[in-house]
OpenMM code with the backbone's topology and positions (N, CA, C; nanometers):
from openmm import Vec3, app, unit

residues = "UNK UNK UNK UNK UNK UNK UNK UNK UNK UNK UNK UNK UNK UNK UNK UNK UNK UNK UNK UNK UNK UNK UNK UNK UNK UNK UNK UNK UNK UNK UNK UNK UNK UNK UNK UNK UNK UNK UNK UNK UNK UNK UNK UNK UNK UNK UNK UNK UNK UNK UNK UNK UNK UNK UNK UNK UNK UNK UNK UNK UNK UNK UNK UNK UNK UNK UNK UNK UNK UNK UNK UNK UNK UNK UNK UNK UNK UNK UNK UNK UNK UNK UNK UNK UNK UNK UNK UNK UNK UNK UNK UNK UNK UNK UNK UNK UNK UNK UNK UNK UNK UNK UNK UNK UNK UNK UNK UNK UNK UNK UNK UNK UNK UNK".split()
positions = [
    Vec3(2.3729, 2.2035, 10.9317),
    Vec3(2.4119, 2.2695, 10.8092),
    Vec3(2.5637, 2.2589, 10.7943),
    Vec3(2.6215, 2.2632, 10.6539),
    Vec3(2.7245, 2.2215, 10.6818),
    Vec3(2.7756, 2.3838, 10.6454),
    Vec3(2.9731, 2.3644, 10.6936),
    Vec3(2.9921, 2.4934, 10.6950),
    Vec3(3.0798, 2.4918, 10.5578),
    Vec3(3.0995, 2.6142, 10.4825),
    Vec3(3.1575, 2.6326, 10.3590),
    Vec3(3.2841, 2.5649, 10.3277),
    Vec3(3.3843, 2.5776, 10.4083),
    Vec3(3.4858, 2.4909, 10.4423),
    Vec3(3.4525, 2.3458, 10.3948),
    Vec3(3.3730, 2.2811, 10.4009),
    Vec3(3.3126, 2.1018, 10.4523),
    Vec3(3.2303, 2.1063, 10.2831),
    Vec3(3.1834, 2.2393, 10.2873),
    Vec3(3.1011, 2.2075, 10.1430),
    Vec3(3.1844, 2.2255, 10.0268),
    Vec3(3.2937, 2.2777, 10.0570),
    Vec3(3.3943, 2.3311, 9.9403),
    Vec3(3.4892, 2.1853, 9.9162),
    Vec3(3.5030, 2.1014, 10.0093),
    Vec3(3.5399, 1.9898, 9.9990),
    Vec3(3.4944, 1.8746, 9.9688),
    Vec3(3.3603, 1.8694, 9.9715),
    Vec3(3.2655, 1.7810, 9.9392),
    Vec3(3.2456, 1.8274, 9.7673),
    Vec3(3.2615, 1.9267, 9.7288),
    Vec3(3.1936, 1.9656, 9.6042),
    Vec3(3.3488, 1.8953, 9.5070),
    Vec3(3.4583, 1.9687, 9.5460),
    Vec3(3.6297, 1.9652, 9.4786),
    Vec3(3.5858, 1.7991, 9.4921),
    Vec3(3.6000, 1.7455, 9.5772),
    Vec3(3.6305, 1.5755, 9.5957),
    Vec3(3.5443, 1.5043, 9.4950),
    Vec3(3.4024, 1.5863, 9.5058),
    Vec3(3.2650, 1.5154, 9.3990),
    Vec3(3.3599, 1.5573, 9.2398),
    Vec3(3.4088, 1.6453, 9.1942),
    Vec3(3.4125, 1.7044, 9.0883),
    Vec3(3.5318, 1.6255, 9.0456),
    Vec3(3.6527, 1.5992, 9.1312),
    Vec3(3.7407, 1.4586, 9.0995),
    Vec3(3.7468, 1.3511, 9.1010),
    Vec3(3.6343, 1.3033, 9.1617),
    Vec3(3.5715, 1.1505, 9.1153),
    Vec3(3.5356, 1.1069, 9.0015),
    Vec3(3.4126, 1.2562, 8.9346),
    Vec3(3.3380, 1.2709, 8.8069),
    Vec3(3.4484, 1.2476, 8.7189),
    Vec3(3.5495, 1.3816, 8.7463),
    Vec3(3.6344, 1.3974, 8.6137),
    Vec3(3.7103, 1.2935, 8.5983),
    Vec3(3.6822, 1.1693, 8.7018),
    Vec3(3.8519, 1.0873, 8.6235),
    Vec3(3.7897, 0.9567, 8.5557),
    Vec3(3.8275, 0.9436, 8.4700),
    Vec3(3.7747, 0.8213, 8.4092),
    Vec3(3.8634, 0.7374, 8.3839),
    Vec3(3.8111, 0.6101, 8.4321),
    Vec3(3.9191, 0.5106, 8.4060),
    Vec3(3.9588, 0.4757, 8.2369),
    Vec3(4.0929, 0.4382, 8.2149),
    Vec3(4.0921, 0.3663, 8.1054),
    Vec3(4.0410, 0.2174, 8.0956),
    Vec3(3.9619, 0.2133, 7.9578),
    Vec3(3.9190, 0.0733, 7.9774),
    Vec3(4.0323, -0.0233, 7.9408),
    Vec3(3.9929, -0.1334, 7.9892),
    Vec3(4.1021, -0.2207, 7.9716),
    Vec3(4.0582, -0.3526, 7.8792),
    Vec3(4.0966, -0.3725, 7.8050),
    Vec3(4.0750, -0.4691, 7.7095),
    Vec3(4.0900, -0.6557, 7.7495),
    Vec3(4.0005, -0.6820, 7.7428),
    Vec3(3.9766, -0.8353, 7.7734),
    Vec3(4.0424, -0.9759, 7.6640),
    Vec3(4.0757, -1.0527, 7.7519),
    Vec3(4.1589, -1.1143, 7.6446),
    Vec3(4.0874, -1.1595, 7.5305),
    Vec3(3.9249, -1.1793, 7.5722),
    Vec3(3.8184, -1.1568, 7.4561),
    Vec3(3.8706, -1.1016, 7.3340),
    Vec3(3.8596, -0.9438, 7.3542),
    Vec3(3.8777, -0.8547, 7.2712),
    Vec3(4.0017, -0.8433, 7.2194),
    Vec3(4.0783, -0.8899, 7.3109),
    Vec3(4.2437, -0.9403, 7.2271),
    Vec3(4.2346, -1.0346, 7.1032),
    Vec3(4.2060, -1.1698, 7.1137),
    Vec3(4.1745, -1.2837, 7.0722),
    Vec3(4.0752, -1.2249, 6.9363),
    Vec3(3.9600, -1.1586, 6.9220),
    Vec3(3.8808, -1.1292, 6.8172),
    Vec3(3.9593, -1.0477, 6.7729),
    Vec3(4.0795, -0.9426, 6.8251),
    Vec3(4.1142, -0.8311, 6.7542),
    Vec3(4.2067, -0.8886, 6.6616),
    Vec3(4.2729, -0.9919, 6.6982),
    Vec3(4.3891, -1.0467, 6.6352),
    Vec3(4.3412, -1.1674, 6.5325),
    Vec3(4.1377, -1.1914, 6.5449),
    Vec3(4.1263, -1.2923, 6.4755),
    Vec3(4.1542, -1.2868, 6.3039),
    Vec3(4.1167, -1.1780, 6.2232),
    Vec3(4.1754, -1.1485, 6.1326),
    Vec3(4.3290, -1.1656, 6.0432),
    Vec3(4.3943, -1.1667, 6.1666),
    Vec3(4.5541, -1.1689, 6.1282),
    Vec3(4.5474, -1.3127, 6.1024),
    Vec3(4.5297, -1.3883, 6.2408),
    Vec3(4.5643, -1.4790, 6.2539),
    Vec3(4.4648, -1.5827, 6.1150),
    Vec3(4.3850, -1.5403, 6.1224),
    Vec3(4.3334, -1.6269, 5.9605),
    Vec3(4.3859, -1.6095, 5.8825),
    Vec3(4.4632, -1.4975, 5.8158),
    Vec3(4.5352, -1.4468, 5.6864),
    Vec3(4.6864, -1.5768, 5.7309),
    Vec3(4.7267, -1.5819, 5.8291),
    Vec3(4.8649, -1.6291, 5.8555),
    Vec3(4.8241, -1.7933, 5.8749),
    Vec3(4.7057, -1.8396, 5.9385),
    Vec3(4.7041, -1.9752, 5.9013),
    Vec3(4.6596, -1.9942, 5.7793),
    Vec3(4.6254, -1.8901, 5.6382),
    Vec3(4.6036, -1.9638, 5.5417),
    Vec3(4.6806, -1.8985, 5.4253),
    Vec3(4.8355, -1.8851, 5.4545),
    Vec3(4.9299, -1.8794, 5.3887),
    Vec3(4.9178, -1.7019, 5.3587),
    Vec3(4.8396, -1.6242, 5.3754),
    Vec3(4.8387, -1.4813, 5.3462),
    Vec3(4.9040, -1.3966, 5.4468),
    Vec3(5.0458, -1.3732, 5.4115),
    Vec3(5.1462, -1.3254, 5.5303),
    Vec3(5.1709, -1.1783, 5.4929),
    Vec3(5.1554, -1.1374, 5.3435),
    Vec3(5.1098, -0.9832, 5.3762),
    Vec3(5.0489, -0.8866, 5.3845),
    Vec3(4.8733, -0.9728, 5.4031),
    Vec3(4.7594, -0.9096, 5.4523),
    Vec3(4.7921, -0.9113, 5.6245),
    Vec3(4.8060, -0.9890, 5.6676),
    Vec3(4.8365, -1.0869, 5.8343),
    Vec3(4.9722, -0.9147, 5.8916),
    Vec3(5.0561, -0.9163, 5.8187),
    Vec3(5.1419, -0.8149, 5.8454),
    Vec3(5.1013, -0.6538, 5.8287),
    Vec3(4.9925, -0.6366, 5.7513),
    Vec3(4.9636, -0.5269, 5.7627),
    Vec3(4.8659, -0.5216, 5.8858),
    Vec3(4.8209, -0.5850, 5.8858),
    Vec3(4.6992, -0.6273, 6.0063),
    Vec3(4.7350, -0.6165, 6.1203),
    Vec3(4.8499, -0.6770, 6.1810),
    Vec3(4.9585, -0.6665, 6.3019),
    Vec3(4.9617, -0.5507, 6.2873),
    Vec3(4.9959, -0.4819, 6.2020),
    Vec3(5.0660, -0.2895, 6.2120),
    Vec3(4.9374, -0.2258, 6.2178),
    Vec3(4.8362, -0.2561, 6.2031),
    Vec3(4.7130, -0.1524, 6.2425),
    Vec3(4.6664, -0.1909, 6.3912),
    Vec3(4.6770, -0.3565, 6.4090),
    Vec3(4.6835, -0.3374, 6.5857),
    Vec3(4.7882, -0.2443, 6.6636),
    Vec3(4.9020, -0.2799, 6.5976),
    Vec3(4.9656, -0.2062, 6.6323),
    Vec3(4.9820, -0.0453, 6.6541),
    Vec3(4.8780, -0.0005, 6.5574),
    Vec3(4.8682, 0.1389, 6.5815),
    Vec3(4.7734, 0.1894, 6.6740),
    Vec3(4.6945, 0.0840, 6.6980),
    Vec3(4.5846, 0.1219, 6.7857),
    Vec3(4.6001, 0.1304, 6.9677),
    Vec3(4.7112, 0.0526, 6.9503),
    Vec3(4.7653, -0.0416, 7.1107),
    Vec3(4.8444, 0.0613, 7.1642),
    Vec3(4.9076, 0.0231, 7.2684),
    Vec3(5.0104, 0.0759, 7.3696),
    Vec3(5.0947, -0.0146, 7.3932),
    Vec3(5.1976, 0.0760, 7.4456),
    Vec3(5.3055, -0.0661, 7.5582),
    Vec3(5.3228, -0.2112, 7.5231),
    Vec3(5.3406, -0.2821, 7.5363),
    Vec3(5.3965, -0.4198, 7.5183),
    Vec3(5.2782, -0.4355, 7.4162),
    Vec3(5.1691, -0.4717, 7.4359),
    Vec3(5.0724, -0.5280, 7.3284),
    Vec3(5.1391, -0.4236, 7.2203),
    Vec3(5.1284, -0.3242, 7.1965),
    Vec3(5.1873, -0.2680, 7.0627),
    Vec3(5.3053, -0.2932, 7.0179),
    Vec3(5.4275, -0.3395, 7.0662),
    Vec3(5.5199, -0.3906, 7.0869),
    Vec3(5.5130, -0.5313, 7.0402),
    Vec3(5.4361, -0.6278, 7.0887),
    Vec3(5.3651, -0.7289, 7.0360),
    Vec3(5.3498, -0.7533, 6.9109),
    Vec3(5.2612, -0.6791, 6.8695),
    Vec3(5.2130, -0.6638, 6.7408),
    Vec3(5.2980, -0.6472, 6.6378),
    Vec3(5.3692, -0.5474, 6.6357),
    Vec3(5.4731, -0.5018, 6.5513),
    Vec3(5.5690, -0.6737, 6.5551),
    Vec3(5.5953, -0.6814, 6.6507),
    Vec3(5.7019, -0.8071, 6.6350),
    Vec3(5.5664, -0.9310, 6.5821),
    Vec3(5.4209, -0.9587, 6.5931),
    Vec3(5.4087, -1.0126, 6.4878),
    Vec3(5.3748, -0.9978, 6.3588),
    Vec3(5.3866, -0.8850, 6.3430),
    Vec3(5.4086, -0.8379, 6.1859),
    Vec3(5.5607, -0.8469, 6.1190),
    Vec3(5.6630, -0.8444, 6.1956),
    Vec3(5.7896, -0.8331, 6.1319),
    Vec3(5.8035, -1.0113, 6.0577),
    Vec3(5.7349, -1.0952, 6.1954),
    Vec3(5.7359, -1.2560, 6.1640),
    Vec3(5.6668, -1.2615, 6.0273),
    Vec3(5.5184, -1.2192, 6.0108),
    Vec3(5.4659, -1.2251, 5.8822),
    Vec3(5.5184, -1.1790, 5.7764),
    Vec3(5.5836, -1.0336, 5.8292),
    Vec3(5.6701, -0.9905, 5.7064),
    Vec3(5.7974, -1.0786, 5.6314),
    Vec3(5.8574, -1.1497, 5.7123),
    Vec3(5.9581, -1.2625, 5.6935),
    Vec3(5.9161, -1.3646, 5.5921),
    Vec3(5.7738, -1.3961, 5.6559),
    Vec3(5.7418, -1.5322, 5.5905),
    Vec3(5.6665, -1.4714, 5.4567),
    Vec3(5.6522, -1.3552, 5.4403),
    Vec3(5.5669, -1.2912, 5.3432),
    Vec3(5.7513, -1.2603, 5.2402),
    Vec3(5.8266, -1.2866, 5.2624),
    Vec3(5.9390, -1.2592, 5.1404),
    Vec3(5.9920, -1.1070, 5.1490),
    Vec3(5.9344, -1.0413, 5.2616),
    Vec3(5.9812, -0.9080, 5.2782),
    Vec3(6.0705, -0.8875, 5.4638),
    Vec3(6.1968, -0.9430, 5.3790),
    Vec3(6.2869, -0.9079, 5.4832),
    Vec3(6.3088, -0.7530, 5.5649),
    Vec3(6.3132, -0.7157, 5.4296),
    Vec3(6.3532, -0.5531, 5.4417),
    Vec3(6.2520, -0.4865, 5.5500),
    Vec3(6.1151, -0.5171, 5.5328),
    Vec3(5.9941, -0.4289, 5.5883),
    Vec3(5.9734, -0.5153, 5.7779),
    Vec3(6.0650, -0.6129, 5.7593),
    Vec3(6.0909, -0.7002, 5.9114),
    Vec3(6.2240, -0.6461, 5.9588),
    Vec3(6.2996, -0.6303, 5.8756),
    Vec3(6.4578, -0.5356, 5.9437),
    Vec3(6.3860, -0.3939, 6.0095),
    Vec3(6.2932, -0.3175, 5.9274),
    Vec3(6.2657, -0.1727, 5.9526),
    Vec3(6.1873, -0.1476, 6.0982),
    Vec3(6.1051, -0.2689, 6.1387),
    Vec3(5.9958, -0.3152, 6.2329),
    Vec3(6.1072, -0.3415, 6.3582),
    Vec3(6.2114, -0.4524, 6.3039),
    Vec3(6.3354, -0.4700, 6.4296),
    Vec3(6.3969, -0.3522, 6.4529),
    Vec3(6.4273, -0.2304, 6.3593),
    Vec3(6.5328, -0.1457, 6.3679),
    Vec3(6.4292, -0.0289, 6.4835),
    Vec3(6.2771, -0.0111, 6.4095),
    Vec3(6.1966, 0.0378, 6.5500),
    Vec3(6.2262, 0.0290, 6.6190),
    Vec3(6.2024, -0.0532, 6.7347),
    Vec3(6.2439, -0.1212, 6.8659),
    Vec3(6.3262, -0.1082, 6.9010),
    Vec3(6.4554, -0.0983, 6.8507),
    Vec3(6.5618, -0.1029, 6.8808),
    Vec3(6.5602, -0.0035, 7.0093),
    Vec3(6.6449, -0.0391, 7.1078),
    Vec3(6.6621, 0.0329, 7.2341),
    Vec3(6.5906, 0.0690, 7.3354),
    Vec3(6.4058, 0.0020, 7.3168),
    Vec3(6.3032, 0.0196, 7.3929),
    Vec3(6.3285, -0.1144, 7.5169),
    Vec3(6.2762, -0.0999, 7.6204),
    Vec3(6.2790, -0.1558, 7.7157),
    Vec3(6.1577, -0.2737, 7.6968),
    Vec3(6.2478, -0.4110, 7.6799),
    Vec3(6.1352, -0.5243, 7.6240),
    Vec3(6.1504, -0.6404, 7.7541),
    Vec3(6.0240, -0.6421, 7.7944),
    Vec3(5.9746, -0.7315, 7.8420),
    Vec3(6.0586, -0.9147, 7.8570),
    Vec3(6.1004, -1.0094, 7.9060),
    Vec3(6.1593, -1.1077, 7.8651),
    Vec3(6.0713, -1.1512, 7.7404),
    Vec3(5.9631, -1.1687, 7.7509),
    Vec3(5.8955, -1.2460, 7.6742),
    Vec3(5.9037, -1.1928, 7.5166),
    Vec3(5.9167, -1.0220, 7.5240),
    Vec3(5.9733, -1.0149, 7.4446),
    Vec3(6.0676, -0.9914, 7.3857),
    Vec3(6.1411, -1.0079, 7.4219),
    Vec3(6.3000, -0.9871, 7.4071),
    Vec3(6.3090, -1.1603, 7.3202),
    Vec3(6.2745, -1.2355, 7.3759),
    Vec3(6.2282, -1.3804, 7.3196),
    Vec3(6.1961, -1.3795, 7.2027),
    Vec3(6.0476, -1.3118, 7.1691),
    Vec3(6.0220, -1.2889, 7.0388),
    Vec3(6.1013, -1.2239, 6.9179),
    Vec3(6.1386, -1.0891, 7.0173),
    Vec3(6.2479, -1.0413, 6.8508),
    Vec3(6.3675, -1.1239, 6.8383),
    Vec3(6.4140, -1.2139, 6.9218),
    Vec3(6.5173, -1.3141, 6.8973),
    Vec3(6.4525, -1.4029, 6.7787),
    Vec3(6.3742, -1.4587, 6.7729),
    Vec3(6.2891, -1.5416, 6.7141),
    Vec3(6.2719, -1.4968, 6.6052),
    Vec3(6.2328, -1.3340, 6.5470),
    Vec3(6.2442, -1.3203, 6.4191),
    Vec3(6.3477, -1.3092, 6.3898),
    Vec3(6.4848, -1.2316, 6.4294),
    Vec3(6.6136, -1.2022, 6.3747),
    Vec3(6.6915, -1.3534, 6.3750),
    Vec3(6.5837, -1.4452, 6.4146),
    Vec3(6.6288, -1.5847, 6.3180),
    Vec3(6.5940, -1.6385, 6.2368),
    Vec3(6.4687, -1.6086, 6.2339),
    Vec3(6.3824, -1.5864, 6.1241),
    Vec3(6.4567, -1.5838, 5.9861),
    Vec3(6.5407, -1.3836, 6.0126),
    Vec3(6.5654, -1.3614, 5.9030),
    Vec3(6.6997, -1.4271, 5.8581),
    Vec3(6.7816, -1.4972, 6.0051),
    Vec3(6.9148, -1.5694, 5.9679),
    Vec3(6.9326, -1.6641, 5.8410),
] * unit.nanometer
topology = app.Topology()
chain = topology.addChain("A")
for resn in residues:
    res = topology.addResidue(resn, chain)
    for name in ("N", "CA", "C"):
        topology.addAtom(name, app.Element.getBySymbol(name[0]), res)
């Protein structure tokens, strides 16, 4: 039999296993289909459906992928004739801790808008 001590630990340990749930993590699958939308609007010249589209991934995401997103919406916004709504997207960011890769990218639009 076990003693209360042993069962009080067995029960706490069972009850923090239950309660923790992992976050799921998104497959580059689900990357690739999430972004398939955009990316059709932007290969067929529709850059400010494609830019709003980026900003709703973007709202959905975290961390760099949201980060991501936004910087490819500022690109669509560029090529869509709306500088202004790609300055407001760069001026976001401003001062967040970016990744090289992206630090790359917002270079890439703020030449964009050069």
């Amino acid at each position: 039999m076990l003693n209360t001590r042993t069962l009080s630990t067995v029960i706490l340990a069972t009850a923090l296993i239950v309660g923790c749930e992992s976050v799921p993590q998104r497959s580059e699958t689900d990357d690739r289909e999430a972004t398939r939308v955009a990316r059709t609007h932007m290969q067929t010249g529709e850059y400010l459906p494609a830019a709003q589209e980026y900003l709703r991934l973007a709202g959905i995401s975290q961390g760099d992928a949201a980060l991501a997103y936004r910087l490819d919406a500022a690109s669509a916004f560029v090529l869509a004739k709306r500088p202004d709504a790609a300055v407001q997207i760069l001026n976001g960011i401003r001062g967040q801790q970016l990744s090289r890769n992206l630090q790359i990218r917002r270079n890439l639009v703020r030449a964009q808008l050069a």
